[in-house]
N, C-alpha and C positions, 0 to 999 in steps of 0.2 A: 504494500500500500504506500503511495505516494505523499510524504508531508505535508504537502498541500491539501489533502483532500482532511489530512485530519484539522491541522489548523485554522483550515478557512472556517468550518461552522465554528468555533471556538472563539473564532473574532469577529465575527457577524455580530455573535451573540454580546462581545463583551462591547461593543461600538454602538450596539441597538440600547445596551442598558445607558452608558454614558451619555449618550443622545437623548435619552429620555429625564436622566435626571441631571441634564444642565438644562432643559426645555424647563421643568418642573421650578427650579432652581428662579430661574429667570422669570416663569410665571407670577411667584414667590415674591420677589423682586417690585414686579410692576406694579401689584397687590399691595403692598406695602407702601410705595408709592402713592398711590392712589388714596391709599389713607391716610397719609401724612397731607397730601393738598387739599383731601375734606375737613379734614381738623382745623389745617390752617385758616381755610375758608369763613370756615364757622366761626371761628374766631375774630377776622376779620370783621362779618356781620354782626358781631356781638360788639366787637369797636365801633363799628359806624355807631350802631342803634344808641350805643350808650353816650355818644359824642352828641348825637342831635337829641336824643332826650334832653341833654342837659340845655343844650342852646336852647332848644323850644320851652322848657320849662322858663326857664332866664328870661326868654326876650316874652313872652304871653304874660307871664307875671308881672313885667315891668308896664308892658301898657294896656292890661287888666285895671294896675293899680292908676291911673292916670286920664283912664276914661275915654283914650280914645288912642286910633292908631294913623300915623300914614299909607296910604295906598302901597309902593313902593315896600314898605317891610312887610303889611301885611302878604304882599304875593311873593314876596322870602322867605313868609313863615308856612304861607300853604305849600310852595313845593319841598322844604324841610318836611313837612308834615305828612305829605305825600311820599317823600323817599320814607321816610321812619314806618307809615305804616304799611307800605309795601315789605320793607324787609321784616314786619311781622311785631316791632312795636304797635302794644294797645293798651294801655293801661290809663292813670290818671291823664297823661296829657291827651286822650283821644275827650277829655270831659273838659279840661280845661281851655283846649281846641276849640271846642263846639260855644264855649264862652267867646272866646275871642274872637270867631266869626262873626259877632253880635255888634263891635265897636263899630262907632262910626268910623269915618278917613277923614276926618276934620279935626280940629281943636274946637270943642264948644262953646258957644258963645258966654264969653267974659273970662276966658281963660287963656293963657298967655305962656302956655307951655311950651 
């Protein structure tokens, strides 16, 4: 019997395992991967949401307390308002929101704010 005939099946076999588990390996890898940049992500959106909650609580409170708002901030604070509750903020400033869509866009009369 020819060396070749035994050693070929014997290295098929050991190139078919290797090939398999650097495949697996690698699959492993990407999986891993992929988890690391959903965390990351998540993360991220948990930055945004907590950065403009706080601006929105800040700026709706300030001119809450002062009775009225300009045009201009207010359409700053609806598309804030709008990124925040797209990425899944909804708590107190979705109420405190709903207050502050109430102000006028003027300074009322005899006030010189």
């Amino acid at each position: 019997m020819d060396w070749v005939s035994i050693f070929l099946p014997s290295l098929s076999s050991i190139l078919s395992g290797v090939l398999i588990w650097k495949f697996k390996a690698l699959q492993a890898a990407g999986e891993a991967e992929r988890l690391e940049r959903a965390r990351k992500h998540e993360a991220l959106v948990d930055g945004v949401v907590a950065m403009l909650r706080d601006r929105l609580i800040d700026v709706m409170d300030h001119y809450l307390s002062i009775g009225w708002v300009p045009h201009h901030k207010a359409e700053a604070v609806n598309k804030m308002y709008l990124a925040y509750h797209g990425l899944g903020g909804n708590d107190i400033v979705t109420q405190t929101y709903l207050q502050f869509t109430t102000l006028p866009h003027a300074v009322p009369q005899g006030r010189n704010d």
